[in-house]
C-alpha positions in Angstrom: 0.0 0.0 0.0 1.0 3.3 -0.6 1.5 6.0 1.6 -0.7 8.6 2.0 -0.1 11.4 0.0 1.8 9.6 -2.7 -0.3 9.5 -5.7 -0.7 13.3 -5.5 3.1 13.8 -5.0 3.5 11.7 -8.5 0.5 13.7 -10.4 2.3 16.8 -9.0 5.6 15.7 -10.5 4.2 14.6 -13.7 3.0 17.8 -14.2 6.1 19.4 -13.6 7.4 17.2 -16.1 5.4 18.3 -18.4 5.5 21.7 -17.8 9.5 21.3 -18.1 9.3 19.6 -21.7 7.0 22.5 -22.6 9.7 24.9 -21.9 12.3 22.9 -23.6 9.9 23.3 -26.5 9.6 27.0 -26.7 13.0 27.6 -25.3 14.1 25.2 -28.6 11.4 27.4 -30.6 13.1 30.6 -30.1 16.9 29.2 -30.6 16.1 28.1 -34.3 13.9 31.4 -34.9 17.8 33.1 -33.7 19.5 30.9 -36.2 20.7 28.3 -33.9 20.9 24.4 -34.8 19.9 21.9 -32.2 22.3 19.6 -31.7 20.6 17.5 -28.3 18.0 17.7 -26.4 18.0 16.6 -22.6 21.9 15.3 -23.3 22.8 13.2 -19.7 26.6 12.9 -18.7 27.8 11.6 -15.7 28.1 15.5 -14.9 24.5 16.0 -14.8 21.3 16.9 -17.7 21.6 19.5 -20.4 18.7 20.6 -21.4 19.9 21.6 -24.8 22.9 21.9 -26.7 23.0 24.0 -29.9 25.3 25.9 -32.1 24.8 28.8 -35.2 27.9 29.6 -36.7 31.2 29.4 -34.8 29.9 28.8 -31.7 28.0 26.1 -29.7 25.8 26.9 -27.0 25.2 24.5 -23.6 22.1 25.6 -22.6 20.1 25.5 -19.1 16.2 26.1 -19.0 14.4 27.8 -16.4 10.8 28.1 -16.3 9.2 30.3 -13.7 6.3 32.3 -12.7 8.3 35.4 -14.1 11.0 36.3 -16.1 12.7 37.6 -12.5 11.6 34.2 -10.5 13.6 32.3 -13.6 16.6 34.4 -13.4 17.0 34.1 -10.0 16.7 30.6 -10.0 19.9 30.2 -12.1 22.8 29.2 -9.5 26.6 28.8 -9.1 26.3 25.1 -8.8 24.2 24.8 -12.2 26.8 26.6 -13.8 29.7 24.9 -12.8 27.2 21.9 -13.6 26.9 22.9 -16.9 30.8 23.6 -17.4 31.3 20.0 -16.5 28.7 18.5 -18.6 30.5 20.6 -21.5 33.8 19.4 -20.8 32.8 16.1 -21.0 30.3 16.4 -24.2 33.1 18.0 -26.0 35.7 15.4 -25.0 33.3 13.0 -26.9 33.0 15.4 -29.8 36.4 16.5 -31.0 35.0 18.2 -34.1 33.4 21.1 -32.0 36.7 21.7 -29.9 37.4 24.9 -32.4 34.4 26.7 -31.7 33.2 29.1 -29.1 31.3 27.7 -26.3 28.7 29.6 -24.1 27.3 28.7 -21.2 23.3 30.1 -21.8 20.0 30.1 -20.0 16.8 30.5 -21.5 14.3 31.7 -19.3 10.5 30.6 -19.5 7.8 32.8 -18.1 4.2 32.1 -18.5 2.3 33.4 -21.6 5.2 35.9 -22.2 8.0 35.6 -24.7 11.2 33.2 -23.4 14.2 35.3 -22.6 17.8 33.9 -24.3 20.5 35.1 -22.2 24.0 34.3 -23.8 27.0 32.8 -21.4 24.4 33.8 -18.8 26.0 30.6 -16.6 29.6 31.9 -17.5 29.1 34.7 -15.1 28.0 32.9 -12.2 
């Protein structure tokens, strides 16, 4: 038996789910509107999930997406410990992609706020 409680803590999580893969859509949506190439999509390392990875041009972008109640609640959701996260995951990705090595590499957070447009903030993670 389960305990109490539980099938509403799984609903609620599925729905966050969902909401994340939404914003993983749009957040995708507005990178190729920019000119941007997705390469992945929810790319795991044994650093940790990036949500997308994308390049335009000479550079390729390891992106984080935050989804929030506002464009403010998303931004501040961004931390330290996602970004050096993020670095990590990088490293490793482009250890196993050698052809990318070349290129600029960013660090970026989209941020996802309700109905309002998404937010692309370049090397937004570099700065933490």
């Amino acid at each position: 038996m389960s305990p109490p409680g539980a099938s509403d803590r799984l609903i609620e999580r599925r729905r966050r789910l969902g909401r994340g893969r939404w914003a993983e859509w749009i957040a995708s949506a507005l990178l190729l509107a920019k000119g941007y190439r997705i390469i992945a999509r929810r790319h795991v390392t044994p650093y940790g999930e990036v949500d997308i990875i994308a390049s335009r041009r000479d550079r390729i972008a390891f992106i984080e997406v935050k989804r929030r109640t506002t464009i403010a609640e998303a931004q501040a959701a961004l931390t330290p410990a996602q970004g050096a996260r993020i670095a990590r995951a990088a490293d490793y990705w482009l250890s196993r992609h050698p052809g990318y090595l070349d290129r600029e590499v960013g660090l970026d957070a989209v941020l996802v706020a309700g109905r309002g447009w998404p937010r692309h903030i370049p090397n937004a993670l570099d700065r933490m």
